[in-house]
C-alpha positions as CSV (number, residue, x, y, z in Angstrom):
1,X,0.0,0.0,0.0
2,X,3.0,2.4,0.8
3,X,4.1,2.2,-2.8
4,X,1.2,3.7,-4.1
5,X,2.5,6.9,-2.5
6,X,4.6,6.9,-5.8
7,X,2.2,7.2,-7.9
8,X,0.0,10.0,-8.9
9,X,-3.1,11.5,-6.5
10,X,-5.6,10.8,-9.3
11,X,-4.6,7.0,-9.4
12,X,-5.3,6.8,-5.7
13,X,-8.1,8.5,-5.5
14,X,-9.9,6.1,-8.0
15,X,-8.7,3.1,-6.3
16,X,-10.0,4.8,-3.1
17,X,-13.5,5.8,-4.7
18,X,-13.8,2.4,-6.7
19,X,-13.4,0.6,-3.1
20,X,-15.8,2.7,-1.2
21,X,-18.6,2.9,-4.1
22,X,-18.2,-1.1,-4.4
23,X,-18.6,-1.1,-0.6
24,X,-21.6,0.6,-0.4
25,X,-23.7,-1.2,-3.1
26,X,-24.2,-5.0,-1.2
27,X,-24.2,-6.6,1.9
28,X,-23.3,-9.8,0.6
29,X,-21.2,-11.6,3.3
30,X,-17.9,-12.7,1.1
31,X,-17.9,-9.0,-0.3
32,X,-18.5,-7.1,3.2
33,X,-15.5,-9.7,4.7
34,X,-13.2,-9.2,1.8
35,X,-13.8,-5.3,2.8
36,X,-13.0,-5.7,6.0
37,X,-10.2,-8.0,5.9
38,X,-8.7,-5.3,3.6
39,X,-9.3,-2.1,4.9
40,X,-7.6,-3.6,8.4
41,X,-5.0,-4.6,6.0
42,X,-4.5,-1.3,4.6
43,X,-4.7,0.8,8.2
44,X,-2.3,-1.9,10.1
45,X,0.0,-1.2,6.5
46,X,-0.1,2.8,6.6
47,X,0.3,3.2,10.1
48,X,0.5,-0.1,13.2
49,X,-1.5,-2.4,14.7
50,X,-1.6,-0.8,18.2
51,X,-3.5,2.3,16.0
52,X,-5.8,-0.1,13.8
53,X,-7.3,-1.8,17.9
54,X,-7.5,1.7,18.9
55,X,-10.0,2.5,16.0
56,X,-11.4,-1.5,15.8
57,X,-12.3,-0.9,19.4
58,X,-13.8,2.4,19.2
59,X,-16.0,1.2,16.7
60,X,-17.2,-2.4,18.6
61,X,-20.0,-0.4,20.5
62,X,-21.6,0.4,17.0
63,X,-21.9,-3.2,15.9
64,X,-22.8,-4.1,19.1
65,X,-25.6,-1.2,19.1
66,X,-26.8,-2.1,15.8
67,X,-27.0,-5.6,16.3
68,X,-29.3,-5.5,19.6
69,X,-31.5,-2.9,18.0
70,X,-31.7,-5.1,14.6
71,X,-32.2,-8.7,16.9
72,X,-34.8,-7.2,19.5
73,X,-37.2,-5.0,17.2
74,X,-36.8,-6.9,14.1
75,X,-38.9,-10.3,14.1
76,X,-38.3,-11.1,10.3
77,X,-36.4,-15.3,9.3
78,X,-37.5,-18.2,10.0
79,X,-34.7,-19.4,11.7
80,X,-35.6,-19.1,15.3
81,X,-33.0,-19.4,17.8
82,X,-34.7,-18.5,20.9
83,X,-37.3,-16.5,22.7
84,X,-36.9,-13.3,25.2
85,X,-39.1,-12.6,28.6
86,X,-41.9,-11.2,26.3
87,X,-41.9,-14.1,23.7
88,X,-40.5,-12.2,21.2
89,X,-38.2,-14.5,18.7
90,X,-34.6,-13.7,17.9
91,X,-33.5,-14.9,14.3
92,X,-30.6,-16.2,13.2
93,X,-31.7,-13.9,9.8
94,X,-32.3,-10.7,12.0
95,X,-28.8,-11.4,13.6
96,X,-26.6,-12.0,10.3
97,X,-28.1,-9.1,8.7
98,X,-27.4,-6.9,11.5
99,X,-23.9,-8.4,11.9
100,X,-23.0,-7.4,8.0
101,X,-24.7,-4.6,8.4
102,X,-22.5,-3.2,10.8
103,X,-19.5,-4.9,10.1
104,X,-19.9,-3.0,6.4
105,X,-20.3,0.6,8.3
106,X,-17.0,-0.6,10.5
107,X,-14.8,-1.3,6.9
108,X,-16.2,1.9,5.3
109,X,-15.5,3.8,8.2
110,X,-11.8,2.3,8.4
111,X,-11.0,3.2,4.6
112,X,-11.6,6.9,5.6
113,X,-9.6,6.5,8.4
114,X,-6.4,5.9,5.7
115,X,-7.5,8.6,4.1
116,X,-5.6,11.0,5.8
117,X,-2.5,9.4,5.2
118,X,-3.9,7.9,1.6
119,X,-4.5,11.2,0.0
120,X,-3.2,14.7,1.5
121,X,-5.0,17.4,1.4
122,X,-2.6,19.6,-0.5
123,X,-2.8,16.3,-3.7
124,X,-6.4,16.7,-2.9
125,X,-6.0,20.7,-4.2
126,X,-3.7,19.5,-6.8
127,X,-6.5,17.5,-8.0
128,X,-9.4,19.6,-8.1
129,X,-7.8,22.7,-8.6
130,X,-7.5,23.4,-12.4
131,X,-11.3,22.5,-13.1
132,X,-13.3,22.3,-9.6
133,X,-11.0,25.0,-7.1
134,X,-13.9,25.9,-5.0
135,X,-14.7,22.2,-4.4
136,X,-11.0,21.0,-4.5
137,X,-10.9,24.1,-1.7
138,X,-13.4,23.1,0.5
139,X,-12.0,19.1,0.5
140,X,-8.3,20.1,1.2
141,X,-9.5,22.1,4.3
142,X,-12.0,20.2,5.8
143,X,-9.4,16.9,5.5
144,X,-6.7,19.5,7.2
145,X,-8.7,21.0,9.7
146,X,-10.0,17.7,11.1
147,X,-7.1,16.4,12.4
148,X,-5.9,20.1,13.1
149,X,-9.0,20.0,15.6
150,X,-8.7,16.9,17.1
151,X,-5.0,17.6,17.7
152,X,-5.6,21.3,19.3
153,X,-8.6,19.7,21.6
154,X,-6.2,17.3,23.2
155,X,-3.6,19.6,23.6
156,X,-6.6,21.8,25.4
157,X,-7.2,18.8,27.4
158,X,-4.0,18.6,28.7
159,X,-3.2,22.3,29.4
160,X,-6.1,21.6,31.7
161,X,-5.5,18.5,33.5
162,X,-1.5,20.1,33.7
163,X,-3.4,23.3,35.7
164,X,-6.4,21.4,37.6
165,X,-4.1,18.0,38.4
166,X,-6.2,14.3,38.3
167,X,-8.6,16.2,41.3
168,X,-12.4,14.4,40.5
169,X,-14.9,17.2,39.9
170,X,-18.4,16.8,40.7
171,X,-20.7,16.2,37.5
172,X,-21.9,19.9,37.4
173,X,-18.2,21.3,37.4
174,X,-17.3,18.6,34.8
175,X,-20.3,20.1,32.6
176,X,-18.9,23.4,33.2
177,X,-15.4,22.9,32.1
178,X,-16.7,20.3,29.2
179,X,-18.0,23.9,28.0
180,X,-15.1,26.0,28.8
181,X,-13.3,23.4,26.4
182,X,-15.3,23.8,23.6
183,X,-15.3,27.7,23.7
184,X,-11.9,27.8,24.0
185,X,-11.5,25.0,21.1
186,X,-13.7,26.9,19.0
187,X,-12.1,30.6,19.6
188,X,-9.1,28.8,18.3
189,X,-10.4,27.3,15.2
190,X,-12.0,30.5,14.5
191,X,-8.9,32.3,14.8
192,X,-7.2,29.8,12.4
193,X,-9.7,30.1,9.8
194,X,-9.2,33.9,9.7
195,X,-5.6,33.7,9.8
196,X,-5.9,31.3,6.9
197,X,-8.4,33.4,5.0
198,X,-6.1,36.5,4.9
199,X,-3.1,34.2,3.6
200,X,-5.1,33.2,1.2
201,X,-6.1,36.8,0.1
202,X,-2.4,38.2,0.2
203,X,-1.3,35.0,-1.7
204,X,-4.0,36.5,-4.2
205,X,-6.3,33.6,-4.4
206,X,-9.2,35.3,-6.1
207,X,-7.2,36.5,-8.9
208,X,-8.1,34.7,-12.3
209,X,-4.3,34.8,-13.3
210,X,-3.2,32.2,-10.3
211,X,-2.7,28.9,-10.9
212,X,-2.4,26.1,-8.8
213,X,1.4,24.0,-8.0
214,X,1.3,20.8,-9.2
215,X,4.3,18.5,-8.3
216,X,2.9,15.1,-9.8
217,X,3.1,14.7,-13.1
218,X,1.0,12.1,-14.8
219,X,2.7,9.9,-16.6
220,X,2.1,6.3,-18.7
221,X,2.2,4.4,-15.9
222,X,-0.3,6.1,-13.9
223,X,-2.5,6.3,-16.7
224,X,-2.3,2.0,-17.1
225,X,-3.2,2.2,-13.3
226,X,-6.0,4.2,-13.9
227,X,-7.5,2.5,-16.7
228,X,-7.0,-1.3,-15.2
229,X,-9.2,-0.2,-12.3
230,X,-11.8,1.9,-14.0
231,X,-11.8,-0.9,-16.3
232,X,-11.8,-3.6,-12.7
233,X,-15.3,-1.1,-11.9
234,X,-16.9,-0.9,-14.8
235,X,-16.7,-4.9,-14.9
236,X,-17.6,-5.5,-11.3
237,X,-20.4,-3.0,-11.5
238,X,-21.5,-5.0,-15.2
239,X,-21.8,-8.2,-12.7
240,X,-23.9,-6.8,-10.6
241,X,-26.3,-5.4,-12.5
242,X,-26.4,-9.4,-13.6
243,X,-27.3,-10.5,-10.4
244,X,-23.6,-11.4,-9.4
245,X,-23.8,-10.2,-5.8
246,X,-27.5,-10.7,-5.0
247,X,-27.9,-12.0,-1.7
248,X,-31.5,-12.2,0.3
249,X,-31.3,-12.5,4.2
250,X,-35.0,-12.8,4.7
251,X,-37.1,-14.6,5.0
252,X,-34.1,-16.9,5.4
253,X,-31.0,-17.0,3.9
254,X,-29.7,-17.5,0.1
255,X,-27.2,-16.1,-2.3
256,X,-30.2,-15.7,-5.0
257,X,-29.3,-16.9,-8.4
258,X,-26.3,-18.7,-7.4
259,X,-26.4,-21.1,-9.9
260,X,-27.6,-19.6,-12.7
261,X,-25.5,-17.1,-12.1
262,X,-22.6,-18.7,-11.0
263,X,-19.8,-17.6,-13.7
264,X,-20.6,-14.2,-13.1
265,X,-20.8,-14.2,-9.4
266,X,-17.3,-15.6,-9.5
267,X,-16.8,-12.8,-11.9
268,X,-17.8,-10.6,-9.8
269,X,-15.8,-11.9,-6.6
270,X,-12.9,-12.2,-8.5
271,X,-12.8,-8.4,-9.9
272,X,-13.3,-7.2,-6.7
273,X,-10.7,-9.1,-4.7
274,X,-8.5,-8.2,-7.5
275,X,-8.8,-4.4,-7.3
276,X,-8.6,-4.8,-3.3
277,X,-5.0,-6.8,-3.8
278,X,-3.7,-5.0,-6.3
279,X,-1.6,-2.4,-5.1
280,X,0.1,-5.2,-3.3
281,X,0.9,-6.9,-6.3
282,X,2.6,-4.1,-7.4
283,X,4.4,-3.9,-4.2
284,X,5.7,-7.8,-4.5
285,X,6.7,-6.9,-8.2
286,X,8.6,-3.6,-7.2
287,X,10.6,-6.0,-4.4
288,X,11.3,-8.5,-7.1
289,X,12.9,-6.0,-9.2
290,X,14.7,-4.6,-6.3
291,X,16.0,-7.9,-5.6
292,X,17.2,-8.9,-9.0
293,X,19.5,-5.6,-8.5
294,X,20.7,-6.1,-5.8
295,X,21.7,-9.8,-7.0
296,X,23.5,-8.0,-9.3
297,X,24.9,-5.4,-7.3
298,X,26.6,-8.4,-5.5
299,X,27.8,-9.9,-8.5
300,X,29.6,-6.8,-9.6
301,X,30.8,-6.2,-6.2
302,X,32.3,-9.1,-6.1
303,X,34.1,-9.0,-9.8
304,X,35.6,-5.6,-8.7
305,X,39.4,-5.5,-7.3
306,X,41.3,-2.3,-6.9
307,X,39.0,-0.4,-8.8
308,X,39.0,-3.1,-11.8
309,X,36.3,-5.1,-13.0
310,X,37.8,-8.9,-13.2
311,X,35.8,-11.2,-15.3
312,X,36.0,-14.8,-14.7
């Protein structure tokens, strides 16, 4: 995934929208776990493990949420698996779907937590600014003042606890400074914004004659990139207007049209995991190459005496 960083913003950004599009269009199990298992992938690649539990557990109490609320109000499948205090049945239907359900919020809400190291938002300016600048505006600064925010609150935070110590205030006092916080965190954003504003307007922004720095250049090879994965979509999409990914969780379970369909479900599976692994393809063929110089760095290395190249 880190090699990507060497190819062009536009290349990335369709992979990145080609994911999070396919994402969004089924809840078919083997598509919502191949999401999953690849978005943890990709956060665990980009920055640790110890930050992809941090996020995995701050999302748990959503799937959790979602699949009591799902489970207890939701009567639908035929599977029963037991009865509450009120005789209401739990399904094994009701559960599954509100297990994928979540679990495909969780892997959509991962990819846009690589986006920030994905994408910056300067490439996202570069991007958008020759033909959309207001909109490739307003991305590049809501991406930069997010984690501007989040950074600045806890710094708040802890200017706080340094001057109040680890004392336990009583729940009205904890309201009161909760507030304090969130003035003070907003006077400060405010203040950035204007001090950004009138950069902007010296750097003469609204002038027709400025154009924006672009430091990528796209070249052949990001344009193969881009075409083998609009060309990945536009397949995987094709097999899914077929039927490829139809699954029905009520009123019980069945991938619909499995066998009448089964070349293009495969198809379709197979498109899909192939856009989702590629960019590590490229990374095993970059390493590849980097070995067979290195083999023959050695081999030279070892044919050189006194500055002479001895051949054998």
């Amino acid at each position: 995934m880190k090699l990507f960083y060497d190819y062009h913003p536009k290349v990335r950004l369709i992979y990145f929208s080609t994911i999070l599009i396919i994402s969004m269009l089924t809840i078919n199990p083997i598509w919502v776990s191949l999401t999953f298992i690849f978005s943890s992938i990709a956060l665990i690649d980009l920055y640790d493990f110890k930050f992809y539990l941090k996020r995995l557990f701050s999302m748990l109490p959503i799937l959790i949420l979602l699949i009591l609320m799902n489970t207890i109000f939701n009567s639908r499948g035929l599977t029963v698996l037991f009865h509450l205090v009120e005789g209401k049945p739990i399904t094994l239907e009701a559960l599954l779907y509100s297990f994928f359900s979540g679990l495909a919020l969780i892997s959509i809400l991962l990819w846009f937590h690589t986006w920030n190291n994905f994408i910056k938002s300067d490439e996202i300016l570069e991007i958008f600014g020759q033909k959309l600048p207001t909109i490739g505006l307003m991305l590049s600064m809501i991406l930069k003042y997010i984690p501007d925010t989040v950074k600045e609150a806890n710094a708040i935070t802890l200017n706080q606890k340094a001057l109040l110590g680890e004392e336990k205030l009583k729940k009205q006092d904890r309201i009161k400074l909760s507030i304090s916080l969130f003035s003070i965190l907003l006077s400060v954003s405010m203040e950035n914004a204007l001090q950004t504003a009138d950069s902007m307007q010296s750097k003469g922004y609204p002038s027709e004659n400025r154009k924006t720095y672009v430091k990528n250049q796209f070249n052949s090879k990001d344009r193969f990139l881009s075409i083998i994965f609009v060309s990945l979509f536009l397949l995987h999409i094709i097999t899914l207007i077929f039927g490829g990914s139809k699954f029905a969780y009520y009123p019980f379970i069945i991938w619909q049209n499995f066998e009448q369909n089964f070349y293009i479900s495969i198809l379709s599976v197979m498109s899909f995991s192939f856009i989702l692994v590629f960019p590590y393809i490229l990374n095993i063929i970059d390493r590849l190459k980097w070995k067979k110089i290195l083999e023959k760095e050695k081999i030279n290395s070892k044919q050189i005496k006194s500055g002479l190249i001895i051949y054998e």
